[in-house]
N, C-alpha and C positions, 0 to 999 in steps of 0.2 A: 475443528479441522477446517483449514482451507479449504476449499472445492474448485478445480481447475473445469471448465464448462469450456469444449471445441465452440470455433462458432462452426453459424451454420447448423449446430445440433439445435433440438424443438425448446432448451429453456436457454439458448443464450442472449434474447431480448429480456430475459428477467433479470439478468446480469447487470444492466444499461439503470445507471440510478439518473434519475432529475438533476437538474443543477446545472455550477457551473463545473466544468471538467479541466485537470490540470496536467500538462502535459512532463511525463515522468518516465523513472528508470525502475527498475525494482530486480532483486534479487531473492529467490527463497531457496534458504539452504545453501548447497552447493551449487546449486543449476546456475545455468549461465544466466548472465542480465539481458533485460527484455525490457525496452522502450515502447510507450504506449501515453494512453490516460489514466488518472485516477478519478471517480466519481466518487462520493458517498451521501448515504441516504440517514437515516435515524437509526438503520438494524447495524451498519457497518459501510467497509470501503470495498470498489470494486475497481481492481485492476483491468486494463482492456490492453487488450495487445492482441497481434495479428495471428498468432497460433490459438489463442485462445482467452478466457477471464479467469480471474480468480476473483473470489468473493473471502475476504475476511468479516466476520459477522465482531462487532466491539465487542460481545460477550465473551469472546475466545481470545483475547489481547489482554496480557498479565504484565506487559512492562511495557513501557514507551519512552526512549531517549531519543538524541539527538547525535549522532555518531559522526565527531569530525576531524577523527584520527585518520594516518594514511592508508591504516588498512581496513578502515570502515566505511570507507567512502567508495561511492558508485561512480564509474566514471570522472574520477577525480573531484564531483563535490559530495558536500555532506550530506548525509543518510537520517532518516527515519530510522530507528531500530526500533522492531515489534516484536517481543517476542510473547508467542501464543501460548495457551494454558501447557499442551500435549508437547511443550520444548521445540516445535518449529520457528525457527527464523525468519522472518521478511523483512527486507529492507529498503527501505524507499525513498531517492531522492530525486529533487525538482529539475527540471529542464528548464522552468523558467525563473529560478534566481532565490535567496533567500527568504523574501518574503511569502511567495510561496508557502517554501518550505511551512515555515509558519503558523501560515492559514491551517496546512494539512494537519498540524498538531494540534492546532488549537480546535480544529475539529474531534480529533481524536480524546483531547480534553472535555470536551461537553460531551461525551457520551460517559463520564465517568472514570478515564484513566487518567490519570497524573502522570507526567512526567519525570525521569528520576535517575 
């Protein structure tokens, strides 16, 4: 299950992975799109954004594409598509350009999901 963490609440510095941070769009589910960062660590990826985080842990991520159809796309460029064990969707794409994008998978790659 994703975990939505307000800031300002007592764990959303646990939120905050190392690294370098990519400046991104994301969409879950129906809810609107929310621009932010994406961080990840070794357990998973952490969205940051000014209402709050979301933490995807890579154990809960059953599929990974690359969605760059018109209606998969986040603010008209191409999408991450994640979809989690429990049938939630996230979708995540880069602000800063396709290589980006890229990295973001190929991170998502080494923790053991394929692309597909």
């Amino acid at each position: 299950m994703t975990h939505l963490v307000p800031f300002g609440s007592a764990g959303s510095r646990d939120t905050a992975a190392p690294g370098r941070a990519y400046a991104v769009a994301w969409r879950r589910g129906d809810e609107g799109t929310v621009s932010g960062a994406l961080r990840a660590d070794r357990d998973g990826l952490h969205l940051l954004g000014r209402s709050g985080a979301v933490r995807i842990p890579f154990a809960e991520v059953a599929r990974l594409s690359i969605d760059r159809s018109r209606t998969g796309r986040l603010r008209g460029l191409p999408a991450i598509s994640l979809v989690l064990a429990h049938g939630e969707a996230v979708r995540i794409a880069s602000l800063e350009g396709a290589g980006a994008l890229h990295e973001i998978v190929a991170i998502v790659e080494r923790a053991g999901i394929r692309s597909g």
